[in-house]
DOZAMAR-846640 format. One line per 8 residues: number of its first residue (from 1); their letters; for each residue x, y, z of N, C-alpha, C, O. Coordinates in steps of 0.2 Angstrom, whole numbers. Layout:
NUM> a> X Y Z X Y Z X Y Z X Y Z  ... .
***
This chain:
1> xxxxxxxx> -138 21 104 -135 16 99 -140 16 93 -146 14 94  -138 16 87 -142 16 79 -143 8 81 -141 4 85  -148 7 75 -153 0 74 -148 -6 75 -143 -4 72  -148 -11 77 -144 -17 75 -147 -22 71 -153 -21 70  -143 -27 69 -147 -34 69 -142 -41 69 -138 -42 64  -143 -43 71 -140 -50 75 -137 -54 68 -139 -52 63  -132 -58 69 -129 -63 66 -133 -68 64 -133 -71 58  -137 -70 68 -144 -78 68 -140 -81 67 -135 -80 71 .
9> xxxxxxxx> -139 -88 64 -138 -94 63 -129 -92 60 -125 -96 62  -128 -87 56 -122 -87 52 -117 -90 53 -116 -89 60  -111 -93 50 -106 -95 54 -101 -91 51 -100 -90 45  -96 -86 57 -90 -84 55 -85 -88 54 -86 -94 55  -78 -85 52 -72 -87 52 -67 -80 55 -67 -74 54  -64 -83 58 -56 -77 61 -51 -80 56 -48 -86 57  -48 -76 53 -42 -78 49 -37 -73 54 -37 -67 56  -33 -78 56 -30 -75 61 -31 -77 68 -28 -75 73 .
17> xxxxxxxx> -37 -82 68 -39 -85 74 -35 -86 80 -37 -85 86  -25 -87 79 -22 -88 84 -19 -83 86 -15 -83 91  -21 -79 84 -17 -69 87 -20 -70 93 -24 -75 95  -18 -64 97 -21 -61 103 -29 -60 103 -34 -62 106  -28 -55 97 -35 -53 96 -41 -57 94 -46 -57 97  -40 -62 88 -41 -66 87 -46 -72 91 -51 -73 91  -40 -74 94 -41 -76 102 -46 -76 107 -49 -81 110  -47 -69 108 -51 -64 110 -59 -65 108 -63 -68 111 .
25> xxxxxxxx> -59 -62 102 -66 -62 97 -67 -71 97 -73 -72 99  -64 -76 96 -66 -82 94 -69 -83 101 -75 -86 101  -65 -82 108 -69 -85 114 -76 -81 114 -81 -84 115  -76 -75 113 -82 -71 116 -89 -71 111 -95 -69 113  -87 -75 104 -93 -77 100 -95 -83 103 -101 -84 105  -89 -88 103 -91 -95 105 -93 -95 112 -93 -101 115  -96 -89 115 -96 -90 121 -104 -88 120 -108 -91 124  -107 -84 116 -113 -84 114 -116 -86 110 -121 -83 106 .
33> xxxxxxxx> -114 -95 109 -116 -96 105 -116 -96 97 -121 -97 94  -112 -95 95 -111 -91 88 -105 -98 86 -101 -101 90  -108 -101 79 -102 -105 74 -97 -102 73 -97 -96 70  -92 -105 73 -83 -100 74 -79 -104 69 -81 -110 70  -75 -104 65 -72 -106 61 -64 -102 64 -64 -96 64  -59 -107 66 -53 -103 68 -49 -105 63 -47 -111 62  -45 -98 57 -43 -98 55 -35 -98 56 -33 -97 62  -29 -99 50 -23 -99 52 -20 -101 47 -23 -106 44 .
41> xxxxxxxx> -15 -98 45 -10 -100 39 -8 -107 38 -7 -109 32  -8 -110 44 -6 -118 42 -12 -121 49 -13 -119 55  -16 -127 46 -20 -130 47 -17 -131 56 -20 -129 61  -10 -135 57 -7 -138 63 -10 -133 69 -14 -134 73  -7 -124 66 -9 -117 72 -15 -117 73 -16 -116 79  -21 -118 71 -27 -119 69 -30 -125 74 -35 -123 78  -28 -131 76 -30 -137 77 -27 -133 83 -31 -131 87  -22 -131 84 -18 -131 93 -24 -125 96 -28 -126 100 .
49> xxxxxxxx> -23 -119 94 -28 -115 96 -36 -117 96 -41 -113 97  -37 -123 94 -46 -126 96 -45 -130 100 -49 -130 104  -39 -134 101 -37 -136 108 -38 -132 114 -42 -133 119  -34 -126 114 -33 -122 120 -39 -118 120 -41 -117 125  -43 -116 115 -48 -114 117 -56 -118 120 -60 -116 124  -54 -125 118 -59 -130 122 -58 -130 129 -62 -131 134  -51 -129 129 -51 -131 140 -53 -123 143 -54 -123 149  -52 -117 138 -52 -111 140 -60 -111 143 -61 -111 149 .
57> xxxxxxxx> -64 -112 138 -71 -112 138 -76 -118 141 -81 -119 139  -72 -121 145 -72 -128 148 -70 -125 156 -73 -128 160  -67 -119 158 -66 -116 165 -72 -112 165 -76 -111 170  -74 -108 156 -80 -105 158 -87 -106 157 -92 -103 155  -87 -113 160 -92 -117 158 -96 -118 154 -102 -120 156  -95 -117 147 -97 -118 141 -94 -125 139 -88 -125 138  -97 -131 139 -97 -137 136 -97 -137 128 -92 -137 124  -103 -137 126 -106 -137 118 -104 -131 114 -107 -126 114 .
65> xxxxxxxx> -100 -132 109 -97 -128 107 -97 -129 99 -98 -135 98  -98 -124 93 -98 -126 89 -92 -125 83 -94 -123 77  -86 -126 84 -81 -122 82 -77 -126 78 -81 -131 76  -70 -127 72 -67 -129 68 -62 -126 69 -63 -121 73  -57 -128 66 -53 -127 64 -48 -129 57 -48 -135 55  -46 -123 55 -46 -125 46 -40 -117 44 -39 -112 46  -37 -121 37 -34 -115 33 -35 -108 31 -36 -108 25  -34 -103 34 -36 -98 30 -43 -94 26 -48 -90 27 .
73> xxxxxxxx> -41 -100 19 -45 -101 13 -49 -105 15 -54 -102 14  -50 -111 17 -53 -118 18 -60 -113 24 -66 -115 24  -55 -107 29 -61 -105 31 -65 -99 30 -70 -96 32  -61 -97 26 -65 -92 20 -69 -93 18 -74 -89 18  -69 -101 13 -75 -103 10 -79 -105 15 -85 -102 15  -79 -108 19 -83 -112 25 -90 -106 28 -96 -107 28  -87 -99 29 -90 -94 31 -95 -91 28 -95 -90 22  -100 -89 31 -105 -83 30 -100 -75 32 -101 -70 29 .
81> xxxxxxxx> -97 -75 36 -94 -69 39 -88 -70 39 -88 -75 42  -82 -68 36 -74 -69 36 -73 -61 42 -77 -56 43  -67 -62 45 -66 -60 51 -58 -58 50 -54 -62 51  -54 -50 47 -48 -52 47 -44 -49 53 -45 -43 54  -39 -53 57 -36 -50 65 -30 -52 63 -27 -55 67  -26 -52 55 -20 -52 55 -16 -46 55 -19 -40 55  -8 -45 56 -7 -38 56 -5 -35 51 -1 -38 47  -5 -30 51 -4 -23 46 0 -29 39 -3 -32 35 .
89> xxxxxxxx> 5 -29 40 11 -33 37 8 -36 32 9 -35 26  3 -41 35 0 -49 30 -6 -47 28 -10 -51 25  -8 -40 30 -16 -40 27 -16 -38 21 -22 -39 21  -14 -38 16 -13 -37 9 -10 -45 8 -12 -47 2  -6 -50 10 -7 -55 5 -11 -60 9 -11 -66 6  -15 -59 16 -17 -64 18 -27 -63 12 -31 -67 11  -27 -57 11 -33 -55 6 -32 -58 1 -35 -63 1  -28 -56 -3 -26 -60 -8 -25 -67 -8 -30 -69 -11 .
97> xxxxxxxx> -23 -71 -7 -24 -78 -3 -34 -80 -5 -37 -83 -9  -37 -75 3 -43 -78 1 -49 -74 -3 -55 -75 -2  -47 -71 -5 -50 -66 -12 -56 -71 -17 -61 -68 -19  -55 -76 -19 -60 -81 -21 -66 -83 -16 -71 -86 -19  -65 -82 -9 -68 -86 -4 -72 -80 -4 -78 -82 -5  -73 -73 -4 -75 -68 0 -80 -63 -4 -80 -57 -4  -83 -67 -10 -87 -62 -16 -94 -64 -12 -97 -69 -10  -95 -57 -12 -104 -57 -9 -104 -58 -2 -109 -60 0 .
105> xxxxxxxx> -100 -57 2 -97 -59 10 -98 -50 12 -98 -45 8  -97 -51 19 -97 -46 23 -87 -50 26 -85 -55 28  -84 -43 25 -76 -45 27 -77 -41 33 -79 -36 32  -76 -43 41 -74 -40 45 -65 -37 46 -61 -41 49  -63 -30 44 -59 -28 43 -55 -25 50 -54 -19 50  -52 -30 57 -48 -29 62 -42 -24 59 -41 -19 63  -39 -24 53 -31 -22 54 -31 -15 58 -35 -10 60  -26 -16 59 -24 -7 61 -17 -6 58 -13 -11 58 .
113> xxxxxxxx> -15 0 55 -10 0 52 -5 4 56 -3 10 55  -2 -1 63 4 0 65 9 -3 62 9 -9 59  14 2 62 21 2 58 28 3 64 31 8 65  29 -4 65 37 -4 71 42 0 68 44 0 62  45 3 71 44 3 80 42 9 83 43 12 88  37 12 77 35 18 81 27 18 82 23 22 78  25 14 86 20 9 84 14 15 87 8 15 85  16 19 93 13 25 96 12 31 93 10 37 95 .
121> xxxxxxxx> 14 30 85 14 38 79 7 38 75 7 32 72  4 40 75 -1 39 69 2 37 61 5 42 59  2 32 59 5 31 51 -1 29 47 -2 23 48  -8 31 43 -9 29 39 -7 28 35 -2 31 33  -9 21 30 -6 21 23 -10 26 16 -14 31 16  -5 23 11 -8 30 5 -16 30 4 -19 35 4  -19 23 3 -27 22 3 -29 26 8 -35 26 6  -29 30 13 -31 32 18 -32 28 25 -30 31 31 .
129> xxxxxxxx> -34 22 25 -34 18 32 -33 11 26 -32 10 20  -33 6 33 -32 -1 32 -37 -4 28 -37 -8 24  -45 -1 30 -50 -2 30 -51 -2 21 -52 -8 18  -51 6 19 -51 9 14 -46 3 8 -48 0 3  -39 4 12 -36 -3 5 -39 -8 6 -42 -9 0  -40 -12 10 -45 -19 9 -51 -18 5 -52 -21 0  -54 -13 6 -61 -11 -1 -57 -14 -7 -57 -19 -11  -54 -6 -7 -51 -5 -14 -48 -12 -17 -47 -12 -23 .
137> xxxxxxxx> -46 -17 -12 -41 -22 -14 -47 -28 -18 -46 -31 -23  -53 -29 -12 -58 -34 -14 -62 -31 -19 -62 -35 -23  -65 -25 -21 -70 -21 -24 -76 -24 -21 -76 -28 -16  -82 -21 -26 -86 -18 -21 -91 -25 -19 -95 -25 -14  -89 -30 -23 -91 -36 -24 -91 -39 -16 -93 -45 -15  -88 -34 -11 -84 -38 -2 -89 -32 1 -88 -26 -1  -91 -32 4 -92 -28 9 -88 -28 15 -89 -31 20  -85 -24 14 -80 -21 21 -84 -19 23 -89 -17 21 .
145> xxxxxxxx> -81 -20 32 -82 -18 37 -76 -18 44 -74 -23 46  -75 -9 45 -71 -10 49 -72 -9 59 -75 -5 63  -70 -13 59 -72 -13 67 -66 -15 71 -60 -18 69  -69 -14 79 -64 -18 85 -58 -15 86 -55 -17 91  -54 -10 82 -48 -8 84 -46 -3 90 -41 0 91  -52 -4 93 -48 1 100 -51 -3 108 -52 -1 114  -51 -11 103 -53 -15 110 -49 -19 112 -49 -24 108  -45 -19 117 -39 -24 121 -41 -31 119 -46 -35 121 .
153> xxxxxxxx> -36 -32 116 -37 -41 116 -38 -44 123 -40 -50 125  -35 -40 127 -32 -43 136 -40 -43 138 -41 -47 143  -48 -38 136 -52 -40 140 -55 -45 137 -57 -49 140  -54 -44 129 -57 -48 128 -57 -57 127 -62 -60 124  -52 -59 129 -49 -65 132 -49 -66 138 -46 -71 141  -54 -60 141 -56 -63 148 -64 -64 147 -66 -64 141  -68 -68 155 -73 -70 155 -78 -65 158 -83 -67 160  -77 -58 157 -81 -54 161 -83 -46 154 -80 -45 149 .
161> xxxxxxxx> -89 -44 156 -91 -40 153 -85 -33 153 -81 -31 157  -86 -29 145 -80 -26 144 -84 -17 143 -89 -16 140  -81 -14 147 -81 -6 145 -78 -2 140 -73 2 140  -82 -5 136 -77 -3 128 -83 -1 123 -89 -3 123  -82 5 120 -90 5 114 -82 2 106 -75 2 107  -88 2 101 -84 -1 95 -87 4 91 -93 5 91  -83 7 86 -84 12 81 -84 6 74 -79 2 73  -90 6 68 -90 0 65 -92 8 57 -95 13 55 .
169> xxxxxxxx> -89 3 55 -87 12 46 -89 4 42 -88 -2 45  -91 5 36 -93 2 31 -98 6 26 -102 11 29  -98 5 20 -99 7 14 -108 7 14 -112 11 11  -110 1 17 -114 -5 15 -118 -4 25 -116 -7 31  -124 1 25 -128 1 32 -129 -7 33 -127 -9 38  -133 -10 29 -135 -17 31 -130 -19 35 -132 -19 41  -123 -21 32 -117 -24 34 -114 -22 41 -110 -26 44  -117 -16 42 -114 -12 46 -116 -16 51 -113 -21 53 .
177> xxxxxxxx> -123 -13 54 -128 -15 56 -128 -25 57 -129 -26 63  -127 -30 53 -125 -34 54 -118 -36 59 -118 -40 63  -113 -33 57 -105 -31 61 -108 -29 68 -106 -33 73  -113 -24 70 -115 -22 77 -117 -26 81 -116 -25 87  -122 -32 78 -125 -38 81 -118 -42 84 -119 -44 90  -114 -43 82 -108 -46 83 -104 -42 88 -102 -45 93  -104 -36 87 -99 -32 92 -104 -35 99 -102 -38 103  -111 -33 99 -116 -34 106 -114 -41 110 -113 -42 116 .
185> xxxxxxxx> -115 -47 103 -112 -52 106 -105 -52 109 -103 -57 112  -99 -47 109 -94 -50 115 -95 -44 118 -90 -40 119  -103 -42 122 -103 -39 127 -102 -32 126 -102 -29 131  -101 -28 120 -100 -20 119 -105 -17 118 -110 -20 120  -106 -12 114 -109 -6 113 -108 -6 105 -102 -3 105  -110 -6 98 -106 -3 92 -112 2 90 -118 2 91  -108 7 88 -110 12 83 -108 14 77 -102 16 75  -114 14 73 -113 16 64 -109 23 64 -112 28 65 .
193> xxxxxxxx> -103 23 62 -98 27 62 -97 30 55 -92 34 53  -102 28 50 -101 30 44 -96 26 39 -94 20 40  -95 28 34 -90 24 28 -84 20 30 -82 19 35  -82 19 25 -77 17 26 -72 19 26 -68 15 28  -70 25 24 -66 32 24 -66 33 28 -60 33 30  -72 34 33 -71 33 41 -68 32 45 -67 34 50  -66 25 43 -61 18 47 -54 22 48 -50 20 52  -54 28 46 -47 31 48 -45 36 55 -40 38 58 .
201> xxxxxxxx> -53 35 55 -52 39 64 -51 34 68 -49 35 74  -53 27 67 -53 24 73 -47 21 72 -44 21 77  -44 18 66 -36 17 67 -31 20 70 -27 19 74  -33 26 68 -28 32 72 -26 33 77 -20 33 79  -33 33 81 -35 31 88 -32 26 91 -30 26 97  -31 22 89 -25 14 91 -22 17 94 -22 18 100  -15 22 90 -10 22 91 -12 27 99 -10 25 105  -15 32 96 -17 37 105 -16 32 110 -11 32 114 .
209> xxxxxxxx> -22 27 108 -22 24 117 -18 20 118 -19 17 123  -11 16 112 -6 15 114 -2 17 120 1 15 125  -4 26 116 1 28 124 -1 31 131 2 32 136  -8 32 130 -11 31 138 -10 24 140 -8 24 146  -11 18 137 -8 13 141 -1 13 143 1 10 148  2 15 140 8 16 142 11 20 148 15 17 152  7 27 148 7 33 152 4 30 160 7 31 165  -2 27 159 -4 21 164 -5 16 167 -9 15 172 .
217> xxxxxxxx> -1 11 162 -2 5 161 -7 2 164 -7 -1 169  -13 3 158 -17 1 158 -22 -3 150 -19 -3 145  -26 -4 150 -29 -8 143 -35 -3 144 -40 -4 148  -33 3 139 -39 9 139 -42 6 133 -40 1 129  -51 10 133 -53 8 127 -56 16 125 -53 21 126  -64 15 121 -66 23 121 -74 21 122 -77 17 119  -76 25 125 -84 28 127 -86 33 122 -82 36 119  -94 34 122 -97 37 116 -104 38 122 -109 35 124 .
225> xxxxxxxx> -99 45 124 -106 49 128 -111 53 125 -112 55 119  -115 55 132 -121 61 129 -127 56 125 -130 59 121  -128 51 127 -135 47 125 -138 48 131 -136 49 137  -143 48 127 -150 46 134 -153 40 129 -151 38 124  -158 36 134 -161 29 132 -162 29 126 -160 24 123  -165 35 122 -168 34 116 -166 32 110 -169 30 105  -157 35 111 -153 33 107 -150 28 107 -147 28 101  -148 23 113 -146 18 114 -151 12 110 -149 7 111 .
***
């Protein structure tokens, strides 16, 4: 695995906090420790998912929690790291929306651009990935970063260590490199995967292991063989 480095004190935000996925990443930050801002279109969704996340993280004996909940925008500004886990559909006006919140930010960029109901076909959009439009959408002024798209929300909303690596594309090494520290915290593996251009292999990849889960039913993810220690 290429160099990392840690989140330290930062506090994220999940726009999108009450998805599956969402969901997911917010337990497994707040489970290391990490300040979480749970975001959500309307402040009520927001509030109910900090509930349910308190008794969740209350069976996994995490008491002291450092978490919020808040609007969208309200947790955009709030953020050192914005976090987007909404889908394909609202990632262009949920940006838009908090586009004033995210100048000088690292954006973590979840979308995957499936398109119902052939949710198992590769569809890139015309920018090339989802990743790629969010740049071009923020300028260069946002550091994108695409990550997380081929890790089940179903482990990740468990309390146990995950056999998943994270392919992490962004413009911006530093950024990258900061996005990897966060993957390590919910227990993965990430690897600097290159640009953001890049971000197009790993979306794609979505759909594939749509259909080995399907073929198996199962919650596949992807390994990144052929290291030895020194590149880990």
């Amino acid at each position: 695995m290429s160099e990392t480095t840690g989140a330290g004190s930062k506090r994220i935000a999940i726009l999108g906090g009450t998805g599956a996925l969402g969901t997911g990443l917010v337990r497994r930050w707040t489970q290391a420790g990490h300040a979480v801002i749970i975001g959500s279109r309307t402040l009520e969704k927001a509030e109910t998912a900090l509930a349910e996340l308190k008794q969740v993280m209350a069976e996994w004996g995490a008491t002291k929690l450092d978490v919020a909940a808040m609007e969208n925008l309200d947790a955009a500004r709030a953020a050192d790291i914005v976090v987007l886990t909404v889908p394909f559909a609202h990632q262009k006006s949920t940006l838009e929306h908090v586009r004033p919140a995210l100048e000088g930010k690292i954006l973590v960029d979840v979308t995957v651009p499936l398109m119902p109901p052939k949710v198992g076909t590769v569809q890139l959009p015309p920018e090339g990935s989802a990743g790629m439009a969010a740049q071009q959408l923020l300028g260069d002024g946002v550091k994108v970063v695409s990550a997380f798209q081929n890790v089940a929300a179903h482990h990740l909303q468990e309390g146990h260590g995950i056999e998943c690596d994270v392919l992490v594309c962004g413009n911006d090494k530093d950024a990258r490199a900061e996005v990897i520290g966060l993957v390590e915290a919910c227990g993965m593996r990430g690897f600097h995967a290159g640009p953001i251009a890049n971000s197009a292999a790993a979306e794609a990849l979505t759909s594939v292991i749509i259909n080995i889960n399907r073929a198996f039913k199962c919650h596949a993810g992807i390994r990144i063989t052929g290291l030895d220690s020194a590149g880990e």
